[in-house]
Biopython code that builds the backbone (N, CA, C, O; Angstrom):
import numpy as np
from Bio.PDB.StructureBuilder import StructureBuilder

atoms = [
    (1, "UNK", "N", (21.966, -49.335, 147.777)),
    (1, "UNK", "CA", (22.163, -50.777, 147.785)),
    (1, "UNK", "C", (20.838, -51.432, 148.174)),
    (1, "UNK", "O", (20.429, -51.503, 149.332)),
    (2, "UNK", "N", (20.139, -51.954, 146.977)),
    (2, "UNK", "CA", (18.973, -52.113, 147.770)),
    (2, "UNK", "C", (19.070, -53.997, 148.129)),
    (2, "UNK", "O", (18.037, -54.542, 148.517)),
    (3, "UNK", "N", (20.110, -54.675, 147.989)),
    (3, "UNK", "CA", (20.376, -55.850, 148.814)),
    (3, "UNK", "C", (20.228, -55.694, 149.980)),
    (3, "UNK", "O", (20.175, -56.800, 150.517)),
    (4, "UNK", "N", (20.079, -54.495, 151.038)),
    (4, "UNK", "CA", (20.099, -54.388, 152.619)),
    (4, "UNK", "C", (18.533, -54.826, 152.315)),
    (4, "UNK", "O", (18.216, -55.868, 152.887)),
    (5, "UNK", "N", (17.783, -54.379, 151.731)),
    (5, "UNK", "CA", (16.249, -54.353, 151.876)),
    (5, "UNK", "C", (15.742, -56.070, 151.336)),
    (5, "UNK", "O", (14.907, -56.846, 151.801)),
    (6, "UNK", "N", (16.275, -56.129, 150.673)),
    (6, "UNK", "CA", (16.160, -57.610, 150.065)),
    (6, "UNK", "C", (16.795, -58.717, 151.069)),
    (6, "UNK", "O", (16.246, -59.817, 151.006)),
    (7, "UNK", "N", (17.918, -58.584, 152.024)),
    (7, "UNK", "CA", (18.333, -59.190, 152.717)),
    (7, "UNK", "C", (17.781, -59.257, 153.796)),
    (7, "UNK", "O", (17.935, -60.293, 154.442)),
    (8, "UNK", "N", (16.866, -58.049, 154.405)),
    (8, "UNK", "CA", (16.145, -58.236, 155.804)),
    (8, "UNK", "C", (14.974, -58.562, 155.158)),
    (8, "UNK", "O", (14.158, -57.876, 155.773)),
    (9, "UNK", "N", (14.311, -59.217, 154.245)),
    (9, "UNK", "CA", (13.169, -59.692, 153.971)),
    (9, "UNK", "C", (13.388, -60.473, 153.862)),
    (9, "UNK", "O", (12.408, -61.192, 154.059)),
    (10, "UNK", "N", (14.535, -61.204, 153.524)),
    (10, "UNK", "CA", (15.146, -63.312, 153.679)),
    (10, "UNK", "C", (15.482, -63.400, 154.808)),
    (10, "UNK", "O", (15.510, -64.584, 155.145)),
    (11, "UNK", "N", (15.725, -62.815, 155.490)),
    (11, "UNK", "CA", (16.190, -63.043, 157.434)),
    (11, "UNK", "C", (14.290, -62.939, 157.962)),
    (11, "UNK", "O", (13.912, -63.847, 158.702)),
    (12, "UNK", "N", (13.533, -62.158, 157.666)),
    (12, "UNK", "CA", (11.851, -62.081, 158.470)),
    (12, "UNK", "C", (11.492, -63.328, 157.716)),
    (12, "UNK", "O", (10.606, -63.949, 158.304)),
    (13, "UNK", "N", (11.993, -64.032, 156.334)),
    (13, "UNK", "CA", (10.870, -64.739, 155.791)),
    (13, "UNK", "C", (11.443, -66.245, 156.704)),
    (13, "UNK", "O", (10.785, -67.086, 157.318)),
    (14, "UNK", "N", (12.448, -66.162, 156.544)),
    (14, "UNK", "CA", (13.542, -67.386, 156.980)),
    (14, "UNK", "C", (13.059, -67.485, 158.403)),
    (14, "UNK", "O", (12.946, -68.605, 158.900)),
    (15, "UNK", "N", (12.787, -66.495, 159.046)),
    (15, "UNK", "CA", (12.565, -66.009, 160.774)),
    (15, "UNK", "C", (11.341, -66.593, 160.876)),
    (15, "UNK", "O", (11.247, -67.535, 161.662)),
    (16, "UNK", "N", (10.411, -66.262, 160.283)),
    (16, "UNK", "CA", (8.923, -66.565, 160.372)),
    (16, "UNK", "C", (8.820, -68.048, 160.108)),
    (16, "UNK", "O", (8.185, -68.648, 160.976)),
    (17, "UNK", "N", (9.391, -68.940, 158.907)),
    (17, "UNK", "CA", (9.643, -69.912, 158.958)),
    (17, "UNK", "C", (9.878, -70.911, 159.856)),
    (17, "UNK", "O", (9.219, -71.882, 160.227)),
    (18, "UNK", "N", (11.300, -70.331, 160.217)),
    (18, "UNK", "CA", (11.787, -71.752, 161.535)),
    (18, "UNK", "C", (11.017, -70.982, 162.681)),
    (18, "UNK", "O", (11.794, -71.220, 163.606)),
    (19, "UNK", "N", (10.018, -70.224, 163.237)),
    (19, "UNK", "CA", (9.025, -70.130, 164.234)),
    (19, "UNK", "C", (9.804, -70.276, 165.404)),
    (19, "UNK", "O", (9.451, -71.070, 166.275)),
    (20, "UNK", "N", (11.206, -69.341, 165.557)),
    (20, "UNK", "CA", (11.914, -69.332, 166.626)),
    (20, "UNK", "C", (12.914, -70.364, 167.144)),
    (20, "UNK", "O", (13.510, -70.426, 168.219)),
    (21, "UNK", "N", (12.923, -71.115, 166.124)),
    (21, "UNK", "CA", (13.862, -72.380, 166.144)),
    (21, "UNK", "C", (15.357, -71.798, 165.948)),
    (21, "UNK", "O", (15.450, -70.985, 165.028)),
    (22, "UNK", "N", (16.180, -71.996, 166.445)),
    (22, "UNK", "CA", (17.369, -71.334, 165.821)),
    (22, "UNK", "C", (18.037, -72.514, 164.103)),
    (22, "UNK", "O", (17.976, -73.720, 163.862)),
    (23, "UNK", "N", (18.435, -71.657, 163.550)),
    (23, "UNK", "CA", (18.823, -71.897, 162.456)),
    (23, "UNK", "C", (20.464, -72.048, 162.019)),
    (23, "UNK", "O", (21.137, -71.017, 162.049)),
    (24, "UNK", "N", (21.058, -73.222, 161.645)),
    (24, "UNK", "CA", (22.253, -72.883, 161.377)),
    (24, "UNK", "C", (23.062, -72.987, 160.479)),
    (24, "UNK", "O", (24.286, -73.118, 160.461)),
    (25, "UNK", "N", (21.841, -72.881, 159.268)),
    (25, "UNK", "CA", (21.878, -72.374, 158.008)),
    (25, "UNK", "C", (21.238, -72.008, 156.989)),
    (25, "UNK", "O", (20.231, -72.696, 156.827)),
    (26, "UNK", "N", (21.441, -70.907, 155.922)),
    (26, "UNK", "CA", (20.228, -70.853, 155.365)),
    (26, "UNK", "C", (21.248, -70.813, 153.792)),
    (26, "UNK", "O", (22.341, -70.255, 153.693)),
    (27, "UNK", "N", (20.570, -71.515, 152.761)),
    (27, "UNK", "CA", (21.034, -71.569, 151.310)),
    (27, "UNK", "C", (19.664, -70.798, 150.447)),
    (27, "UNK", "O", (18.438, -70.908, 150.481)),
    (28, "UNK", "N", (20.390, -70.204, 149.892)),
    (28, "UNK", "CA", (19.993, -69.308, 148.814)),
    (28, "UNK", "C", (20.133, -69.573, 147.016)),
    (28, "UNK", "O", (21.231, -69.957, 146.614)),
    (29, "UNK", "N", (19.510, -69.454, 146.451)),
    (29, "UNK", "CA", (19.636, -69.317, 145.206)),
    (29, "UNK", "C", (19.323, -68.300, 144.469)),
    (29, "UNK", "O", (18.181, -67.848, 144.552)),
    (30, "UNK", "N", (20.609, -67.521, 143.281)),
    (30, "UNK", "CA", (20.303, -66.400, 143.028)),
    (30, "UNK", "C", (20.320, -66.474, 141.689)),
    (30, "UNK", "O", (21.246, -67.098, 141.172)),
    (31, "UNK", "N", (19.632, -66.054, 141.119)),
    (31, "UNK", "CA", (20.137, -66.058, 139.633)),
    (31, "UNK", "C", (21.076, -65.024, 138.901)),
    (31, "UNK", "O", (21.353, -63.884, 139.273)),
    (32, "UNK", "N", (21.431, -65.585, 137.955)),
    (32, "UNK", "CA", (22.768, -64.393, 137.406)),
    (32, "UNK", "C", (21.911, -63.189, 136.385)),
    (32, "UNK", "O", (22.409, -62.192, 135.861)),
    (33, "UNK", "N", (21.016, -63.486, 136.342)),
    (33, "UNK", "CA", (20.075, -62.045, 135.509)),
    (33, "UNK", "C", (19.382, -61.530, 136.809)),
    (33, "UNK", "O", (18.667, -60.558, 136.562)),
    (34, "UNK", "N", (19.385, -61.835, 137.900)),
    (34, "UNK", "CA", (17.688, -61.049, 139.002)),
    (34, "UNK", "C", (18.941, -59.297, 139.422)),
    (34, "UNK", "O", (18.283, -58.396, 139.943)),
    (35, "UNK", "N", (19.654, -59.136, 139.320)),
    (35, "UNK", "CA", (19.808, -57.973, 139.539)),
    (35, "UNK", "C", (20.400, -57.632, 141.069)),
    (35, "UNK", "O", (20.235, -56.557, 141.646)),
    (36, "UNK", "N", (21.077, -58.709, 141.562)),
    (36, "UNK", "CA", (21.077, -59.048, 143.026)),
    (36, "UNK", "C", (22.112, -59.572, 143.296)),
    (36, "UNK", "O", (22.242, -60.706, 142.836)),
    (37, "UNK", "N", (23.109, -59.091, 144.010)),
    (37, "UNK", "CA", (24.434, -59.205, 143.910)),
    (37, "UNK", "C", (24.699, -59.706, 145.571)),
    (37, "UNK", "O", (24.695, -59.260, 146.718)),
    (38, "UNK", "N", (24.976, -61.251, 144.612)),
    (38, "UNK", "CA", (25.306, -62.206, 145.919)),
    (38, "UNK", "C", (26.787, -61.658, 146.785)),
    (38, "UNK", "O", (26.640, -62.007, 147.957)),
    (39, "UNK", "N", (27.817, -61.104, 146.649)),
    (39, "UNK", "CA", (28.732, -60.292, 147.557)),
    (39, "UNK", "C", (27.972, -59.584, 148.461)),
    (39, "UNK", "O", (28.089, -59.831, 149.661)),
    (40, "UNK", "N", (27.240, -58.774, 148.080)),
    (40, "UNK", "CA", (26.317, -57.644, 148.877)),
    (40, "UNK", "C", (25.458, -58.750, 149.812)),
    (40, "UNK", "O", (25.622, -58.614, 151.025)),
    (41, "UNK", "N", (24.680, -59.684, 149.435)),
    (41, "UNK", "CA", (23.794, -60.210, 150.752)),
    (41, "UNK", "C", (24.398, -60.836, 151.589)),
    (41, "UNK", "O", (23.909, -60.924, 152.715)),
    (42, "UNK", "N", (25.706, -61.487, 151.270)),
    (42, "UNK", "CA", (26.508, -61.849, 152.206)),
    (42, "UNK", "C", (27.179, -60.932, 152.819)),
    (42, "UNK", "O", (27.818, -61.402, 153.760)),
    (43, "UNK", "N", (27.302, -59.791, 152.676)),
    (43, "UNK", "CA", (27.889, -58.907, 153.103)),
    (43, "UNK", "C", (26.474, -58.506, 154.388)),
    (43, "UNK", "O", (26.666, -58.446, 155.602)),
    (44, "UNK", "N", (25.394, -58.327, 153.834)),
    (44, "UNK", "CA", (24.630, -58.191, 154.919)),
    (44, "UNK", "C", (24.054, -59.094, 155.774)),
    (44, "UNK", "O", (23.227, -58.609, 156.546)),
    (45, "UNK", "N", (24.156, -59.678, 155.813)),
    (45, "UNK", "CA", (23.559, -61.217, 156.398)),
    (45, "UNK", "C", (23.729, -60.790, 157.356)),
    (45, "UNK", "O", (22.818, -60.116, 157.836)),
    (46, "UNK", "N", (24.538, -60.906, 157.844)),
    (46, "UNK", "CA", (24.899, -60.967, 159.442)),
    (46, "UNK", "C", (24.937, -60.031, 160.269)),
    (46, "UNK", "O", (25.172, -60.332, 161.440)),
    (47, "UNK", "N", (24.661, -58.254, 159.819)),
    (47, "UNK", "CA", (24.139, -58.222, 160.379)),
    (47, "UNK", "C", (22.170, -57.656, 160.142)),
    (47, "UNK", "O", (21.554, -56.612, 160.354)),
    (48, "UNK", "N", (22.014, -58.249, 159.914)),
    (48, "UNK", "CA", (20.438, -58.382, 159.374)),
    (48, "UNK", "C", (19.782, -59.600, 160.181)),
    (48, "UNK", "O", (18.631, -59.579, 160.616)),
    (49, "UNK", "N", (20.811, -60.817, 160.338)),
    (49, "UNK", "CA", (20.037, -61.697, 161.023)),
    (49, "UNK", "C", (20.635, -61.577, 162.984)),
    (49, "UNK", "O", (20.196, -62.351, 163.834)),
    (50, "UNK", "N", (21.460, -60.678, 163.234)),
    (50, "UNK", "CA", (21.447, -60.260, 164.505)),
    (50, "UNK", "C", (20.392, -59.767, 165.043)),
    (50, "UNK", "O", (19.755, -58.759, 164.734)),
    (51, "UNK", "N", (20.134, -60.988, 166.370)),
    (51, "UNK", "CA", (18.456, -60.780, 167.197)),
    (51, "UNK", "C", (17.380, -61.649, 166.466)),
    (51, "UNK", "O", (16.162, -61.624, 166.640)),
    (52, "UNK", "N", (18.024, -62.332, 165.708)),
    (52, "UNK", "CA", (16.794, -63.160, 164.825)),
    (52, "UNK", "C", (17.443, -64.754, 165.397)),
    (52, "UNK", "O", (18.454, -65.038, 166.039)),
    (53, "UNK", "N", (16.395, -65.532, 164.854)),
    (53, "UNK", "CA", (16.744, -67.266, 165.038)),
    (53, "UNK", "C", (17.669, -67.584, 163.828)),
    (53, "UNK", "O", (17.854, -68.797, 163.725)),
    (54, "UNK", "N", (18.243, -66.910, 162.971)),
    (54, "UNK", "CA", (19.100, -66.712, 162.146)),
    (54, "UNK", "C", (20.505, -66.437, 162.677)),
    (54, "UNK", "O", (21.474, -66.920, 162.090)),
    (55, "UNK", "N", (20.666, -65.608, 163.870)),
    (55, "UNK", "CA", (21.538, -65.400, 164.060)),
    (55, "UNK", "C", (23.134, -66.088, 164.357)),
    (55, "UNK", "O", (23.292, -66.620, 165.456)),
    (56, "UNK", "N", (23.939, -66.079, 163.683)),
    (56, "UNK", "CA", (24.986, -67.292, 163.686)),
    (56, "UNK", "C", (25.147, -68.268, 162.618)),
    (56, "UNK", "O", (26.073, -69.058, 162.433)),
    (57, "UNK", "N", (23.988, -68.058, 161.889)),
    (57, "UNK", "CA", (23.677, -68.779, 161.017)),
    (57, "UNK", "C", (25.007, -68.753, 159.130)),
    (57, "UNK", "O", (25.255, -67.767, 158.436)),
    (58, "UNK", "N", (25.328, -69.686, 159.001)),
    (58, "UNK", "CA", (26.007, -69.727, 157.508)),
    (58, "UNK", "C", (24.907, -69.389, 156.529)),
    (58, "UNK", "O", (23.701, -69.632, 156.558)),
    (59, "UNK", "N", (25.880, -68.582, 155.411)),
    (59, "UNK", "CA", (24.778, -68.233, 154.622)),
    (59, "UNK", "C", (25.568, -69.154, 153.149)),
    (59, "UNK", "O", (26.796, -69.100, 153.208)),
    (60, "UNK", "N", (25.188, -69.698, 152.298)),
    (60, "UNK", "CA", (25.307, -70.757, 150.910)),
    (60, "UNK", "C", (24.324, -70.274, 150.497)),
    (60, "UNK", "O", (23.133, -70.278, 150.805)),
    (61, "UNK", "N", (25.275, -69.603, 149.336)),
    (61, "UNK", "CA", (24.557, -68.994, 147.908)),
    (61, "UNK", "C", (24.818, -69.925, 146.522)),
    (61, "UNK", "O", (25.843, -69.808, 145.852)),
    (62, "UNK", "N", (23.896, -70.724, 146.247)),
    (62, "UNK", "CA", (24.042, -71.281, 144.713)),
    (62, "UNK", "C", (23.518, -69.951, 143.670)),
    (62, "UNK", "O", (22.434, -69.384, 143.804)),
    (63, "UNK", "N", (24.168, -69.738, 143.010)),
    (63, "UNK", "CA", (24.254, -69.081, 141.735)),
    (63, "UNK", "C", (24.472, -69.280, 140.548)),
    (63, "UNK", "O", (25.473, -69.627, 139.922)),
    (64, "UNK", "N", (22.547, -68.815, 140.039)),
    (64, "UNK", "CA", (22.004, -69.510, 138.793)),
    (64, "UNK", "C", (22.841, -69.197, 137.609)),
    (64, "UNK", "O", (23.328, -68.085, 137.811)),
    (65, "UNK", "N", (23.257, -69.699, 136.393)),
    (65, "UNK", "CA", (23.466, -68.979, 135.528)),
    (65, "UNK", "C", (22.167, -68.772, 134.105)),
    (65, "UNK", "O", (21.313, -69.605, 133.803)),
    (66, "UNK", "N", (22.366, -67.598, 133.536)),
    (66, "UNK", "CA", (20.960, -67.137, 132.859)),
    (66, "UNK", "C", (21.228, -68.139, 131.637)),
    (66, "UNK", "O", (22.218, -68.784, 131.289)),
    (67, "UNK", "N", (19.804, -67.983, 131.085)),
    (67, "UNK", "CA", (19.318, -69.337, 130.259)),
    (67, "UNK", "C", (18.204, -68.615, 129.499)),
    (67, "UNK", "O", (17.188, -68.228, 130.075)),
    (68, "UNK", "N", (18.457, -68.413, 127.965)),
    (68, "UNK", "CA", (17.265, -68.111, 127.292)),
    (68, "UNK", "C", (16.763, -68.887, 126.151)),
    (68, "UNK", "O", (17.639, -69.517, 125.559)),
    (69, "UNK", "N", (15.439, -69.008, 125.650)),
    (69, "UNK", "CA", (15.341, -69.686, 125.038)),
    (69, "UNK", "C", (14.857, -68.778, 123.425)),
    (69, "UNK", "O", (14.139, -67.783, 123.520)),
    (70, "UNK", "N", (15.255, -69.175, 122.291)),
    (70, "UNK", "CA", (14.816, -68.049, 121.228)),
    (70, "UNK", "C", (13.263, -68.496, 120.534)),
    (70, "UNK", "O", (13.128, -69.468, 119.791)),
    (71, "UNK", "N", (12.574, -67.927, 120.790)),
    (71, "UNK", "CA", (10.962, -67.316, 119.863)),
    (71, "UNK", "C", (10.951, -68.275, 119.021)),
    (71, "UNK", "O", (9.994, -69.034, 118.867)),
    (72, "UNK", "N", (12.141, -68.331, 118.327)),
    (72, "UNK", "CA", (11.839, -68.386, 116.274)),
    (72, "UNK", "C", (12.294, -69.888, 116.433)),
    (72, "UNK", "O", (11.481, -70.808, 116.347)),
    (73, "UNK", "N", (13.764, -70.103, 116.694)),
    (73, "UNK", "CA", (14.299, -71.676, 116.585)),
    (73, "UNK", "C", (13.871, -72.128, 117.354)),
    (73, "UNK", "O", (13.122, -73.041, 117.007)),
    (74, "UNK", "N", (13.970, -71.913, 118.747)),
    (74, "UNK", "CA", (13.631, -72.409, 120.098)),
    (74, "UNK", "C", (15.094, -73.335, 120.722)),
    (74, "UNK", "O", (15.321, -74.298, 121.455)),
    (75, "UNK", "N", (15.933, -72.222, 119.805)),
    (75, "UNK", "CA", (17.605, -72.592, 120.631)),
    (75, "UNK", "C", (17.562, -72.100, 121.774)),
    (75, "UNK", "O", (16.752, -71.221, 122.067)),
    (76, "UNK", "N", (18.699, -72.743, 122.863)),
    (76, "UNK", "CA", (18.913, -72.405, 124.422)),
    (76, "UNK", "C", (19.712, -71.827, 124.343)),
    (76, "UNK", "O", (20.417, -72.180, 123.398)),
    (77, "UNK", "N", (20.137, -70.877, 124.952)),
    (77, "UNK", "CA", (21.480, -70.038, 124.851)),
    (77, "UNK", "C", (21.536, -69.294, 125.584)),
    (77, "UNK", "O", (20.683, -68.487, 125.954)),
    (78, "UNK", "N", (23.292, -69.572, 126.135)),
    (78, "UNK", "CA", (23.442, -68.889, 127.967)),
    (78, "UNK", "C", (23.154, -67.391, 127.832)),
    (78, "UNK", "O", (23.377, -66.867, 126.741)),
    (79, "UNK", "N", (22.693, -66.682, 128.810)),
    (79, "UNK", "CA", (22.975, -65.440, 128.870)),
    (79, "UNK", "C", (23.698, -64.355, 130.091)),
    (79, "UNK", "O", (23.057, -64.127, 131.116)),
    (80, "UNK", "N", (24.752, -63.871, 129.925)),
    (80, "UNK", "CA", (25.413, -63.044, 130.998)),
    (80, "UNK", "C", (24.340, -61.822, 131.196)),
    (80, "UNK", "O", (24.194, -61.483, 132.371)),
    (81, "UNK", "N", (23.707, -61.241, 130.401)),
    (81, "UNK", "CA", (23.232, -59.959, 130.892)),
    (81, "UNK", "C", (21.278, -60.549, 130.263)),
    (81, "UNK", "O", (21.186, -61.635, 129.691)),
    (82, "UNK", "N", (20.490, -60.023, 130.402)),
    (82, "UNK", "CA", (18.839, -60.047, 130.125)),
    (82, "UNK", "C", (18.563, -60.218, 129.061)),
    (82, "UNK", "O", (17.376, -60.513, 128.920)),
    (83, "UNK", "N", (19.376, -60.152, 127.801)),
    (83, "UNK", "CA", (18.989, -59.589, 126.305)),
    (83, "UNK", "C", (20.216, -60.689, 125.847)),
    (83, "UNK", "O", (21.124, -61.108, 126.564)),
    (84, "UNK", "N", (19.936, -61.023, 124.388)),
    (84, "UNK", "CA", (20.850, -61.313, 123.708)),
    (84, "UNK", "C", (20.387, -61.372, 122.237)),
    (84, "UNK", "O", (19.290, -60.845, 122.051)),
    (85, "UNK", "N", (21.024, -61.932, 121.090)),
    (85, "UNK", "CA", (21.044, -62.423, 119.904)),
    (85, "UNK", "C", (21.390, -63.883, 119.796)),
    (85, "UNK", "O", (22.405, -64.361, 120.303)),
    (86, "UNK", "N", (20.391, -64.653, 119.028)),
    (86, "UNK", "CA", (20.328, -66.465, 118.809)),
    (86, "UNK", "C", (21.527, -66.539, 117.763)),
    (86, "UNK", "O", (21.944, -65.513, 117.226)),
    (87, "UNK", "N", (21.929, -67.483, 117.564)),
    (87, "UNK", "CA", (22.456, -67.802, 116.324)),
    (87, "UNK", "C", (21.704, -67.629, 115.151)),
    (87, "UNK", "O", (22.369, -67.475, 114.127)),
    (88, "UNK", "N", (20.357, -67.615, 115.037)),
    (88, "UNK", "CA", (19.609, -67.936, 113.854)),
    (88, "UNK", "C", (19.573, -66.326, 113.560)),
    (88, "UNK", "O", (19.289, -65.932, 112.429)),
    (89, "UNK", "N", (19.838, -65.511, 114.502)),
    (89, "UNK", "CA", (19.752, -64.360, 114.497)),
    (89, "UNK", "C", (18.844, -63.203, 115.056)),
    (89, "UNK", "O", (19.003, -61.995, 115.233)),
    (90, "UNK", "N", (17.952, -63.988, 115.230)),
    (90, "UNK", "CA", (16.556, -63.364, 116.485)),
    (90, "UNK", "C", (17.086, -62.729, 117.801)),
    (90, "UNK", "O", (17.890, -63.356, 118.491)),
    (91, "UNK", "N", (16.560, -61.253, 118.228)),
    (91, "UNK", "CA", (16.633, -60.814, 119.293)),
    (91, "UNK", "C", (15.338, -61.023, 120.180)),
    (91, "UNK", "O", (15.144, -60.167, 121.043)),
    (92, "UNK", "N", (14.413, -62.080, 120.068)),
    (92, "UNK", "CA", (13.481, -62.257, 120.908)),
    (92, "UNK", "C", (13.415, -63.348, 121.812)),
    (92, "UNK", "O", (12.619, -64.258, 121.581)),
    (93, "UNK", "N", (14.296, -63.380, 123.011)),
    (93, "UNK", "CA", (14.064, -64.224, 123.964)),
    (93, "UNK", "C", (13.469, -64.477, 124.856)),
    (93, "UNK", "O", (13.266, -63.424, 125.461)),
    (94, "UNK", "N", (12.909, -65.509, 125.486)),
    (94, "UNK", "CA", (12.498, -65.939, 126.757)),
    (94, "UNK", "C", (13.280, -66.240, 127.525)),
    (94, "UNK", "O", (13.858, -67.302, 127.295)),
    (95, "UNK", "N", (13.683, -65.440, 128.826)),
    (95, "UNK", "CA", (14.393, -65.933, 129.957)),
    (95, "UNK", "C", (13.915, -67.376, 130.568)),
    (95, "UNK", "O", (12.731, -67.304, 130.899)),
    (96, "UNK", "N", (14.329, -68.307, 130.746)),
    (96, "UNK", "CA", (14.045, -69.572, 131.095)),
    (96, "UNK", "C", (14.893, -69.580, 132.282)),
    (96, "UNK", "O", (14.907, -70.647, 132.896)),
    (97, "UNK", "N", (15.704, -68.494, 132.802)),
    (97, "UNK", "CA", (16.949, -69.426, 134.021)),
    (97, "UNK", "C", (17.434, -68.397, 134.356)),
    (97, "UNK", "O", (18.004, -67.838, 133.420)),
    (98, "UNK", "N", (17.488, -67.667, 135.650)),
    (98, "UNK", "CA", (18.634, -66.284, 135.638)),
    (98, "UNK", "C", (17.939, -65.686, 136.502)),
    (98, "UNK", "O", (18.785, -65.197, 137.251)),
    (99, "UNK", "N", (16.784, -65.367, 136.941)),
    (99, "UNK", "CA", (15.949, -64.253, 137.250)),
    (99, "UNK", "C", (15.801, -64.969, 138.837)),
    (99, "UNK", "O", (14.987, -64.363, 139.534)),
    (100, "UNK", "N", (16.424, -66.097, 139.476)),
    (100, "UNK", "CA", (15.669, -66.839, 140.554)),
    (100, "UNK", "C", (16.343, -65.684, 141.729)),
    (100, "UNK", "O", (17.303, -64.923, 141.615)),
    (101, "UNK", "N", (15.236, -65.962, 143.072)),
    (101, "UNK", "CA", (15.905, -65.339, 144.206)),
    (101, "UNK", "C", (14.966, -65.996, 145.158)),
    (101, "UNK", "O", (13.872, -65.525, 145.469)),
    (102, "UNK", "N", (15.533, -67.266, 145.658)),
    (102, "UNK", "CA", (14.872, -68.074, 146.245)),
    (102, "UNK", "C", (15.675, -69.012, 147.563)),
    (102, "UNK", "O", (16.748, -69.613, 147.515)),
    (103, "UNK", "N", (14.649, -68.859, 148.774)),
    (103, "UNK", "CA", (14.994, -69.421, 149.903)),
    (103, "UNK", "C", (14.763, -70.944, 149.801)),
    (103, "UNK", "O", (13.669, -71.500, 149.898)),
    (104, "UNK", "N", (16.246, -71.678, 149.541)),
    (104, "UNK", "CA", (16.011, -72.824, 148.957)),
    (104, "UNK", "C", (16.118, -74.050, 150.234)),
    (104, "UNK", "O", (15.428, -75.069, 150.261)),
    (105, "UNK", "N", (16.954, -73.738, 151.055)),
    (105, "UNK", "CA", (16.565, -74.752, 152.353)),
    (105, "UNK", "C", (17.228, -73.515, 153.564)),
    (105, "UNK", "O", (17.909, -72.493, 153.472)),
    (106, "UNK", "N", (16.450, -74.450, 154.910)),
    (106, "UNK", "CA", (16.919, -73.969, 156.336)),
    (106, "UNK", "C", (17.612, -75.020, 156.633)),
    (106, "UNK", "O", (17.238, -76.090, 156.153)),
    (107, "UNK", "N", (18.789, -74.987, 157.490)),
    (107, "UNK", "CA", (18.921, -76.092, 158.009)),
    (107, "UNK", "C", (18.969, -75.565, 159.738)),
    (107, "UNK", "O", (19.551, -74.521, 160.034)),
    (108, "UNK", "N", (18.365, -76.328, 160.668)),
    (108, "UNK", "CA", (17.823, -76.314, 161.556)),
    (108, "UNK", "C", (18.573, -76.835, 162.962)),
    (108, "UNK", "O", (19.132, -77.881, 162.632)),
    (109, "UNK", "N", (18.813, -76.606, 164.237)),
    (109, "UNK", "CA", (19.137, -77.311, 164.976)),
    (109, "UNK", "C", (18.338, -77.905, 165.888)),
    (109, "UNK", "O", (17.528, -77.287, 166.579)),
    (110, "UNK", "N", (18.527, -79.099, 165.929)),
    (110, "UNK", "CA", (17.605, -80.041, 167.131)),
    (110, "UNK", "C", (17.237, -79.354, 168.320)),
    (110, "UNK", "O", (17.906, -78.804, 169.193)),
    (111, "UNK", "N", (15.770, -79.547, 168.116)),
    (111, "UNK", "CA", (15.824, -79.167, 169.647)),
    (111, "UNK", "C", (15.116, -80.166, 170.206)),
    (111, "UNK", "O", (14.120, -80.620, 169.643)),
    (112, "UNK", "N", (15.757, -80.828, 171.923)),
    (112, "UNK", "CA", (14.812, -81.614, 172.582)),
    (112, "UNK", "C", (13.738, -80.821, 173.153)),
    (112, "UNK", "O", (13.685, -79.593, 173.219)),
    (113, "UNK", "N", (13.057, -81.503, 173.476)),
    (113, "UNK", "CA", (11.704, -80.964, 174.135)),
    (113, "UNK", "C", (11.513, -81.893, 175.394)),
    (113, "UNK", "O", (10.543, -81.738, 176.135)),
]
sb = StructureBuilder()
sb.init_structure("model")
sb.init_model(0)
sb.init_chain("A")
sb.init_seg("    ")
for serial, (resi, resn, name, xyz) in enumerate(atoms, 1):
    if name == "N":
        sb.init_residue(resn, " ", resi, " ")
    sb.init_atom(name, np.array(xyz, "f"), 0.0, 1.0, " ", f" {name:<3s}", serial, name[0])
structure = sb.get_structure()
């Protein structure tokens, strides 16, 4: 499962970020082609961000859906898996949408000083 490894590198990046601030939330965006199975990081989250400024923290996953664009027409057309066929009939796409795995906000708790 390599989401454990991918998940403690969004808890250090997220960590390093809020600079010890505690955090009490972090949103994610995944895309539906990156290979990364949003059940699984929620499944690890917690404990990955135990001992971190993460800890306690909600985890909100938006999940991209894939988007290619074709070579020849330059039709858009959804994609469930990396590969497809255009209508015009071309198997040469550009992924445009699907592939994201991105720390899209923290949300933070006040602190007085």
């Amino acid at each position: 499962m390599h989401e454990l490894g991918i998940t403690q590198n969004i808890v250090t990046i997220a960590a390093e970020y809020a600079n010890g601030n505690p955090v009490k939330r972090v949103t994610l965006e995944i895309g539906q082609l990156s290979a990364v199975m949003p059940d699984a990081i929620r499944f690890c989250f917690d404990v990955c961000s135990q001992g971190t400024p993460l800890a306690g923290a909600s985890l909100e996953i938006i999940e991209t859906p894939g988007l290619g664009r074709c070579r020849r027409c330059s039709r858009e057309i959804a994609l469930d898996v990396p590969f497809g066929v255009c209508e015009c009939g071309c198997q040469d796409l550009q992924i445009i949408q699907g592939e994201e795995l991105l720390i899209k906000q923290l949300e933070m708790e006040d602190v007085c000083v």
